[in-house]
TIMAR-359976 format. One record per residue (C-alpha): residue number from 1; residue in one letter; x, y, z. Coordinates in pm, whole numbers, m for minus. Each point is the difference from the previous one (the first is absolute). Example, Ala and Ser with C-alpha at 12.3 -4.5 7.8 and 13.67 -1.06 7.14 Angstrom:
BEGIN
     i   aa       xx       yy       zz
     1    A     1230     m450      780
     2    S      137      344      m66
REM end
This chain:
BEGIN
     i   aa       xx       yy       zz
     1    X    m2711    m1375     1934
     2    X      m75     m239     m292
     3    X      201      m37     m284
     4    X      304        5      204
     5    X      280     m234     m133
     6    X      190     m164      286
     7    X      355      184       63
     8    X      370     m111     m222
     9    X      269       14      237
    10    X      282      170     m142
    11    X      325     m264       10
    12    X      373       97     m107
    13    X       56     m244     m285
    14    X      268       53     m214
    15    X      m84      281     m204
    16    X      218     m108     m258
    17    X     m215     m310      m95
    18    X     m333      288      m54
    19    X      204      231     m263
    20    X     m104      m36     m353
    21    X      224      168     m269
    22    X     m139      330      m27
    23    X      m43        2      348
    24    X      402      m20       19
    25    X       50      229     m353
    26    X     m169      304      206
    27    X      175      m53      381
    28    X      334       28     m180
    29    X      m82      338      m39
    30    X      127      181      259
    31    X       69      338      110
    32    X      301      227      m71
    33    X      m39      321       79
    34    X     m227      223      127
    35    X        5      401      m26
    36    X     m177      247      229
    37    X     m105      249     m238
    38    X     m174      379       88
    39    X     m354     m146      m52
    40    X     m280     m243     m120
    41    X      150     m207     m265
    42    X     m266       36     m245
    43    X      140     m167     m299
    44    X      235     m234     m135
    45    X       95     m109     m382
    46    X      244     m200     m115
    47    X      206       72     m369
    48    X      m77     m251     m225
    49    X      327      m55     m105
    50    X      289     m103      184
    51    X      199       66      223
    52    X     m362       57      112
    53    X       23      357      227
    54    X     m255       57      169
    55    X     m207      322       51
    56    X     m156      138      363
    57    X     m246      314       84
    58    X       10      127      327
    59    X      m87      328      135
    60    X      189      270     m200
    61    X      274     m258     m130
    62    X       13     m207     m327
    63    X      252     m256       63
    64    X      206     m281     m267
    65    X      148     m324      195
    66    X      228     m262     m105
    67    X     m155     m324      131
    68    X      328     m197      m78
    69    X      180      214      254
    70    X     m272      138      190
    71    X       81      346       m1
    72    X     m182      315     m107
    73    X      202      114     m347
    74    X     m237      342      m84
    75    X     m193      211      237
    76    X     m208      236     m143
    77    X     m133      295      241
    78    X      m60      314     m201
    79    X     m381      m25       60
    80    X     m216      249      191
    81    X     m272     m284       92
    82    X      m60     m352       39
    83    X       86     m248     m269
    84    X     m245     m250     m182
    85    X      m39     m326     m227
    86    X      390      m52     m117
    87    X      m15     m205     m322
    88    X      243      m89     m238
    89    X      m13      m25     m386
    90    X      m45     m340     m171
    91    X      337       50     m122
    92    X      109      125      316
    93    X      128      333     m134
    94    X     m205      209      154
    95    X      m95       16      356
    96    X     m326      217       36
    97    X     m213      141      413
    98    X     m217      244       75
    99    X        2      211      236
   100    X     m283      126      302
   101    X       46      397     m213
   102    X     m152     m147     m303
   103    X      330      m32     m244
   104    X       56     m297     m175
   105    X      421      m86        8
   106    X      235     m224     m201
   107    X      343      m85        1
   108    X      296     m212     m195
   109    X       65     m300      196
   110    X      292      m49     m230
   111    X      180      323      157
   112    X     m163      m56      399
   113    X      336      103      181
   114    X       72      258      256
   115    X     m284      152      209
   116    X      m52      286     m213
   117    X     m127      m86     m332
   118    X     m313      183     m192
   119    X     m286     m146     m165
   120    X       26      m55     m342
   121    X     m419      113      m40
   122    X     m147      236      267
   123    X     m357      142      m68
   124    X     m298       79      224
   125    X     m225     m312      m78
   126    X     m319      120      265
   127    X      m80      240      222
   128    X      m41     m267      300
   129    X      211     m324      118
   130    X      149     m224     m309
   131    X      m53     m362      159
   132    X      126     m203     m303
   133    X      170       45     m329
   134    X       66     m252     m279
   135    X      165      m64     m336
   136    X     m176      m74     m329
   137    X      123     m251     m232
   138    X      173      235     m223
   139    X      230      106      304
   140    X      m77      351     m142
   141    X     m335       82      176
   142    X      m33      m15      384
   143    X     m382       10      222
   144    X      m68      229      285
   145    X     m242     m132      289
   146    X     m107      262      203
   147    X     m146       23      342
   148    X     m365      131     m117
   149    X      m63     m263     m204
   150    X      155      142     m324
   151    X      253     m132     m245
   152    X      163      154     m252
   153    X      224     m132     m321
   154    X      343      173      m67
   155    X      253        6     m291
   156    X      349      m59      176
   157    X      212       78     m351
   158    X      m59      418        8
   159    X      260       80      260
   160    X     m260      324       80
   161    X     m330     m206       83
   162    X     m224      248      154
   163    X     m333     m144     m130
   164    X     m150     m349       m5
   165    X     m132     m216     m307
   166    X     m292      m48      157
   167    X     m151       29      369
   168    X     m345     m136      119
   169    X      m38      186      326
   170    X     m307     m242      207
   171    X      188     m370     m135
   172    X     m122      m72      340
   173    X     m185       99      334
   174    X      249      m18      198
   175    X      382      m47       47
   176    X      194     m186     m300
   177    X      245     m187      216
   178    X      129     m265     m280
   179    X      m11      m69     m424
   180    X      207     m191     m204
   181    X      m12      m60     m401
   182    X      m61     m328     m134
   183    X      317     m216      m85
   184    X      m43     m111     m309
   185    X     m250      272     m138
   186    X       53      392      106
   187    X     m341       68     m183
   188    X     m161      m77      350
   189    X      108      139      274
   190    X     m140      m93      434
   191    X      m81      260      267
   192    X      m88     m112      365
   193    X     m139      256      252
   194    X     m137       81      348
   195    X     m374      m29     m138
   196    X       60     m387        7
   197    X      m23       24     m402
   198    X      242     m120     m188
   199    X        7      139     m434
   200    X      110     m150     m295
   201    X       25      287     m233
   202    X       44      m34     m404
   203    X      311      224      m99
   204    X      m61        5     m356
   205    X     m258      290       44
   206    X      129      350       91
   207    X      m87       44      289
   208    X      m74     m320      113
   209    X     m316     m195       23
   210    X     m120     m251      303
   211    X       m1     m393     m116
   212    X     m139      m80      265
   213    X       13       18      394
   214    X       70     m251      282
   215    X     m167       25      344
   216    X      284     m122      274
   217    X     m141       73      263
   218    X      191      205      198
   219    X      246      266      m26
   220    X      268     m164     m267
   221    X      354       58      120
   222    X      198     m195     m297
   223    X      m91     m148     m332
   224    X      236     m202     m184
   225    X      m84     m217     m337
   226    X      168     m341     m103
   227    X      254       37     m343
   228    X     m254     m187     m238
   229    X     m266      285       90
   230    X     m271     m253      134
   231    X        2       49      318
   232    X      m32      297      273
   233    X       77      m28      358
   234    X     m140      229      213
   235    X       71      163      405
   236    X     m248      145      218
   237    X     m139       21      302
   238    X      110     m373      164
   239    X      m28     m196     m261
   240    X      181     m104     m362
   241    X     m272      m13     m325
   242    X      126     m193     m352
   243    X     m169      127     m236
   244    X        2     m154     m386
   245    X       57      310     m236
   246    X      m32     m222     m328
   247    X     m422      m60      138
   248    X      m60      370       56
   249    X      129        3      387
   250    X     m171     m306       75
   251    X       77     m104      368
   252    X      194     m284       46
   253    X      114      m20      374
   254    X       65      150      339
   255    X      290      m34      235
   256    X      m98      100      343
   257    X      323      m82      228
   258    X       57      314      108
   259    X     m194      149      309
   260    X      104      353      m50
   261    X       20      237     m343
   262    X      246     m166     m277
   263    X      216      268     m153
   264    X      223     m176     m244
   265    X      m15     m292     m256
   266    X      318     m100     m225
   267    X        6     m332     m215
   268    X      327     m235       23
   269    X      104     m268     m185
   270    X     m103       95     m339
   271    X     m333       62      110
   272    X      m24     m302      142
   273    X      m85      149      363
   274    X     m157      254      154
   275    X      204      211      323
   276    X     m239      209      179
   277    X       45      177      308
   278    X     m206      225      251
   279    X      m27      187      336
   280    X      m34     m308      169
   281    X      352      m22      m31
   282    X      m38     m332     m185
   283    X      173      m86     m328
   284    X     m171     m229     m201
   285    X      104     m235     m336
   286    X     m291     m170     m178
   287    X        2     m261     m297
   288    X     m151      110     m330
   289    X       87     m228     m215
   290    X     m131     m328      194
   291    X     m381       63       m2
   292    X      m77       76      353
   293    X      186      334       71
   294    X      115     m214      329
   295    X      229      236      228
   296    X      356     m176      m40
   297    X      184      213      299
   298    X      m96      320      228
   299    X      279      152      214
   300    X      m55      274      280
   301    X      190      298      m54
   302    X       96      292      303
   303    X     m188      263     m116
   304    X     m390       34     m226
   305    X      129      m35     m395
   306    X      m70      315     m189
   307    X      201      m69     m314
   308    X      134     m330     m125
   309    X      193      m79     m335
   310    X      202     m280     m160
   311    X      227      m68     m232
   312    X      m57     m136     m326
   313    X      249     m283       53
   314    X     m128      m43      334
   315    X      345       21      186
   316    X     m102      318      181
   317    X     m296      123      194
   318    X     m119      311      141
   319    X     m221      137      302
   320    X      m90      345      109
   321    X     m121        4      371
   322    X     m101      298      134
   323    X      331      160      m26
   324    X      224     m274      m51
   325    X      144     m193     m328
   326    X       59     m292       35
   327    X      195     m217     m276
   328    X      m21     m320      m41
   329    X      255     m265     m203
   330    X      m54     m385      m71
   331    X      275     m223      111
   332    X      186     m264     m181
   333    X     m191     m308      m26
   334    X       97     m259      219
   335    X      149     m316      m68
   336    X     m115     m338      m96
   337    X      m11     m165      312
   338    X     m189      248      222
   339    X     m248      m21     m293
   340    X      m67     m313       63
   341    X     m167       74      315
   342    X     m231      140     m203
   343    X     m363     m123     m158
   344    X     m189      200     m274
   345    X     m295     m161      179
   346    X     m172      141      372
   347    X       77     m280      271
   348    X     m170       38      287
   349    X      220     m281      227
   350    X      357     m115      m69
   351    X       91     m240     m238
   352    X      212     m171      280
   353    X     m271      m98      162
   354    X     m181     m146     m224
   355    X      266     m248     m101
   356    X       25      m54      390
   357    X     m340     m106      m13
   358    X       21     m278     m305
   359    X      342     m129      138
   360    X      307      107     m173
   361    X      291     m137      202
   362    X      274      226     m165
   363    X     m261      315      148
   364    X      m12     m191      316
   365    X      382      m67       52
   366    X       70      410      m79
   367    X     m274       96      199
   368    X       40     m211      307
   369    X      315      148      187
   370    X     m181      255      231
   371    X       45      372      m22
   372    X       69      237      218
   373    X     m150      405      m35
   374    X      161      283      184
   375    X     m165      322      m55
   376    X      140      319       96
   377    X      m48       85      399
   378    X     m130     m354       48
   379    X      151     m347       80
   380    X       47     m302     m256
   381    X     m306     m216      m47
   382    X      m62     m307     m222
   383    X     m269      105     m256
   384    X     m199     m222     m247
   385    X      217       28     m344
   386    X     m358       33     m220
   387    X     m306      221       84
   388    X     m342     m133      203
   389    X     m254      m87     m249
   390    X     m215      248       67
   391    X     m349     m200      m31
   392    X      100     m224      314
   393    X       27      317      235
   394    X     m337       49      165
   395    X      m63      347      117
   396    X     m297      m86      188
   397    X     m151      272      232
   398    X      157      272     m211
   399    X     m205      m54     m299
   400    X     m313       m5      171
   401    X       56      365      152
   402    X      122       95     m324
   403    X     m348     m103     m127
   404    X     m153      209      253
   405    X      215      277      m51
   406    X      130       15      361
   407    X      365      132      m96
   408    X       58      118      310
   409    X      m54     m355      173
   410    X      180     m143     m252
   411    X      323      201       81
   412    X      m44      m52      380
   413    X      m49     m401      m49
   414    X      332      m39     m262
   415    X      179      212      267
   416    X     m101     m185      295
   417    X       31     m342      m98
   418    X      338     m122       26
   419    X      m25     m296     m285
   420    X     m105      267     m279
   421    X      335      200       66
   422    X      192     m284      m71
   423    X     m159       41     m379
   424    X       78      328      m87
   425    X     m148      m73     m388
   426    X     m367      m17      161
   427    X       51      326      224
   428    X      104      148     m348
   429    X     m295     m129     m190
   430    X     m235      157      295
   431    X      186      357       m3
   432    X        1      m43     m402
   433    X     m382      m67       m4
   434    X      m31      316      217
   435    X      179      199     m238
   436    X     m196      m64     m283
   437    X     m326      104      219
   438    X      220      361       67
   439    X      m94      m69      332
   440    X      374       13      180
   441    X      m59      304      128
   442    X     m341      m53      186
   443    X      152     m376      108
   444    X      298      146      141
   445    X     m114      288      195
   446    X      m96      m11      391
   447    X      230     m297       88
   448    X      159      m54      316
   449    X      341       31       84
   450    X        4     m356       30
   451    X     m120      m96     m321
   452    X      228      245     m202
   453    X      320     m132      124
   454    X     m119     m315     m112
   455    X     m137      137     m387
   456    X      371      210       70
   457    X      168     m338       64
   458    X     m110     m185     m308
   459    X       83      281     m242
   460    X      347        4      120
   461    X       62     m358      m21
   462    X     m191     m100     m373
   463    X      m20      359     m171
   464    X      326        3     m207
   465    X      m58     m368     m117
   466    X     m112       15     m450
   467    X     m364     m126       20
   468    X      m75      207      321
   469    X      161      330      m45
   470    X     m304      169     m238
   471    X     m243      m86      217
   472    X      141       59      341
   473    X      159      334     m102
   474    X     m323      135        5
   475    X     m109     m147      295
   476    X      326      167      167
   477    X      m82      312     m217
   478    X     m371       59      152
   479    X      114      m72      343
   480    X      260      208        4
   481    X     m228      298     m157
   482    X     m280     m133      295
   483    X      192       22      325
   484    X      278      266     m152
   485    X     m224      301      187
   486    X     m139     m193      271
   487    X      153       m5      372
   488    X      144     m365       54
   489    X      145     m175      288
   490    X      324       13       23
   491    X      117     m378      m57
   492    X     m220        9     m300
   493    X      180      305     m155
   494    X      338     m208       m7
   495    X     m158     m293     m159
   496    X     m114      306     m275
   497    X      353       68       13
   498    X      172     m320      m40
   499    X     m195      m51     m306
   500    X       93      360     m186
   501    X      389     m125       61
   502    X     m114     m308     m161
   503    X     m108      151     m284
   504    X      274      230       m5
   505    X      219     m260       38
   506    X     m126     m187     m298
   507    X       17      303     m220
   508    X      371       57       59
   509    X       42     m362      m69
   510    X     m208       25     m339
   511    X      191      309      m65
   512    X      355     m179       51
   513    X     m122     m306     m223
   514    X     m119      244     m291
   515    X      370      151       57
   516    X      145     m314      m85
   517    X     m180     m100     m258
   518    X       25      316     m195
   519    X      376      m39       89
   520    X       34     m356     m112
   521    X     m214       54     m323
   522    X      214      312     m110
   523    X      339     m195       36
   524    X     m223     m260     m250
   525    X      m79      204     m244
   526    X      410      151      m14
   527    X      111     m341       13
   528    X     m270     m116     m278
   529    X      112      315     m214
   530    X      348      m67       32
   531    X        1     m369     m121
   532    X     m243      138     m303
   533    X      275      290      m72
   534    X      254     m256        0
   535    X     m193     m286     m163
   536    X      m96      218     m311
   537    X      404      136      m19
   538    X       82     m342       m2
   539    X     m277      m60     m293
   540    X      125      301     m159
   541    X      346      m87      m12
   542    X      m90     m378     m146
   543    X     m338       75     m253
   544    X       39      387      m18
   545    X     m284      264       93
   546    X     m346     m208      110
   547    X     m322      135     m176
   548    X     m319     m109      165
   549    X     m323       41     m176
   550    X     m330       33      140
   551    X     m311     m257      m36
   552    X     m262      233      m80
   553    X     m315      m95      227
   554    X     m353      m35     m155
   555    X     m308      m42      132
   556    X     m232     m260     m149
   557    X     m266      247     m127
   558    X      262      150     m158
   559    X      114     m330     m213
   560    X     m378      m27      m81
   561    X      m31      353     m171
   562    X      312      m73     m171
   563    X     m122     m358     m136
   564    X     m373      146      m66
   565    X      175      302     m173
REM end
């Protein structure tokens, strides 16, 4: 096969040493909660103002949760169908859905107690499915998005509203399954719809009229557009399209890191970053403010992401999947000298090494006492203290059947000779290379007893080690789905079994350590409350009552209008 690149084994370095800083801002975020709720999770909005609540559709339920506490504060469940599109109010007054009848609902999120309250606004908005509602400007006018492709304007201040402003019954082809008004100016106003089109309409014409249109693609699933109005991010289909509003929806770039549909886009950060998230079960974090729209972090979530929010100060994060919600909060920040572990820069070998290499005798004397690794179920053994440079291991034979594309000779000759097993990194980098071909499943079917105990073996003993676990997961994952309805001998359906404890086994220990860290950082966070409490009594008691004032942020475009003006 030409054009092949030669294989990478995989080595456990110190993953510390390979963080950069955003890498380490998004792992602290880490999950709280998670609620099983009667269906699909279908949307998700955060308040814009604090204490942030945050706002769920599922099934037949609207529900309110406090993501400081994690707990579900309003349920709303007086509806007759399924619930769509929850959005709140730029002041966060008003929290507006729509429901699978056609009716268009809003309620005071000022007054969101009990489980029984009514909506403040209740008209029939369509005669089919209302997938999206949201606010003008004004706060006094709310859009309807309707299943058939029809929208309709309505004036939320007549406590009777029976008819619309205005309704333009073929907006689209096809379903309208997102829109959002402009930020800065509610005279235009974005539609994005199962026809792959995507409108800008003008609002200063009654009804209506069409700016201009955008082709995505595919069916759009989200639209969202940046606070200075330039810029429009678009969902459909597998990929993510940037599109530059101020040029007439000129394109501007692609983000194609998702292999199945992507559902949800939020920005974080001020805008500064792009979360997107999709039925591969993948979350995703892009930069948009250094150039390249690089992907900055992607974690793997349990279920495919249908709904995915934020909050504006970043401290919170949401994920609907399938019918789960799933809350996320970031942790503390961690102190000075685990930071220093840390580079802003990618390393690909440790630092330790390389002053190894040009002689330092203070890196020499701390490195040279030997060291001793005991894993669990094994015996000690002295390990080198700094990874194998990776471009002095030759994987010889291995690369040439990769060339060929003999995958299944390649398993059999890792497996049977005895030296590669002792380097679990290039077994890795084979398996890994066979991965990204998505041909496990054809590799590891029709083996012999013999040479499953063997694959069997090797999971048990490297799986649950950092670098390896992603890719040998799978590799357990498709063998297990392979052999699961198959007659096996019987010695080879223990060695299945001794590996399902394992991972069981694993789980209740990652279960017990999440324990007692959520244990350990609630008795922080009384402790830290308590010494504030009593710190500002004692400040109090000496200056009087503390007033703190806040440092209003602006942007730079912002101090350029302001100069120019």
């Amino acid at each position: 096969m030409p054009g092949v690149k030669p294989m990478k084994p995989i080595a456990e370095t110190q993953v510390g040493n390979r963080l950069t800083d955003d890498f380490v801002y998004w792992e602290r975020m880490q999950e709280l909660s998670v609620f099983q709720e009667p269906g699909n999770v279908l949307s998700l909005a955060f308040s814009p103002n604090e204490p942030y609540f945050l706002a769920s559709t599922s099934s037949m339920r609207l529900g309110v949760f406090d993501t400081v506490h994690c707990e579900a504060i309003s349920m709303f469940t007086r509806f007759k169908s399924l619930v769509h599109g929850a959005t709140f109010r730029k002041d966060g007054g008003l929290l507006g859905v729509g429901t699978h009848e056609g009716f268009a609902q809003c309620y005071d999120v000022s007054k969101i107690s009990g489980t029984s309250r009514k909506a403040i606004r209740l008209f029939r908005a369509h005669q089919v499915p209302v997938n999206a509602v949201a606010f003008a400007k004004d706060s006094y006018s709310i859009l309807t998005m309707a299943d058939d492709g029809s929208m309709a304007f309505w004036d939320l201040t007549d406590p009777r509203t029976q008819s619309s402003l205005w309704q333009i019954e073929k907006a689209h082809d096809d379903s309208i399954r997102t829109g959002q008004f402009m930020e800065l100016n509610d005279n235009y106003f974005i539609t994005g719809s199962y026809d792959h089109r995507i409108k800008v309409w003008d609002m200063r014409a009654s009804p209506p009229t069409v700016a201009y249109i955008i082709d995505h693609g595919a069916p759009v699933e989200k639209i969202i557009v940046s606070s200075n109005d330039k810029f429009l991010i678009s969902a459909g289909g597998l990929v993510v399209k940037i599109w530059d509003l101020s040029c007439g929806g000129r394109f501007v770039h692609a983000l194609e890191h998702h292999h199945k549909t992507v559902t949800s886009l939020a920005f974080a950060t001020k805008g500064t970053r792009l979360i997107t998230g999709g039925l591969d079960r993948r979350v995703n974090i892009f930069s948009l403010d250094s150039g390249d729209y690089r992907l900055i972090y992607s974690t793997k979530v349990a279920n495919s992401v249908l709904s995915l929010a934020i909050s504006p100060d970043d401290a919170c994060m949401a994920v609907g999947m399938g019918n789960l919600l799933s809350i996320y909060r970031r942790k503390p920040k961690v102190d000075l000298i685990t930071r220093k572990l840390i580079t802003t820069e990618k390393v690909t070998s440790i630092p330790l090494m390389k002053q190894l290499m040009i002689g330092n005798p203070n890196v020499k004397k701390r490195m040279g006492a030997p060291v001793v690794q005991r894993e669990r179920g094994s015996t000690p053994k002295l390990v080198e203290p700094t990874a194998p440079r990776l471009d002095k291991i030759r994987l010889g034979r291995l690369d040439m059947l990769l060339r060929k594309g003999a995958l299944r000779q390649m398993v059999d000759k890792m497996f049977v000779d005895k030296s590669r097993l002792e380097k679990p990194e290039i077994v890795v980098a084979a398996f890994e290379q066979i991965r990204l071909r998505n041909a496990l499943p054809r590799v590891l079917a029709g083996r012999n007893p013999q040479s499953l105990i063997r694959i069997i073996t090797f999971l048990k003993l490297h799986m649950f080690k950092n670098n390896y676990f992603h890719t040998l997961s799978e590799v357990s994952d498709v063998l297990m789905t392979i052999y699961a309805e198959e007659s096996n001998p019987q010695h080879v359906v223990q060695h299945f079994r001794s590996l399902q404890k394992a991972i069981e086994t694993e789980l209740r220990l990652q279960k017990s350590i999440a324990k007692a860290n959520g244990s350990l950082d609630l008795l922080m966070q009384v402790s830290i409350a308590n010494q504030r409490e009593s710190r500002g009594k004692e400040l109090n008691n000496i200056f009087g009552e503390l007033y703190i004032h806040a440092i209003p942020f602006i942007m730079r475009n912002e101090e350029k209008s302001v100069v120019d003006a």
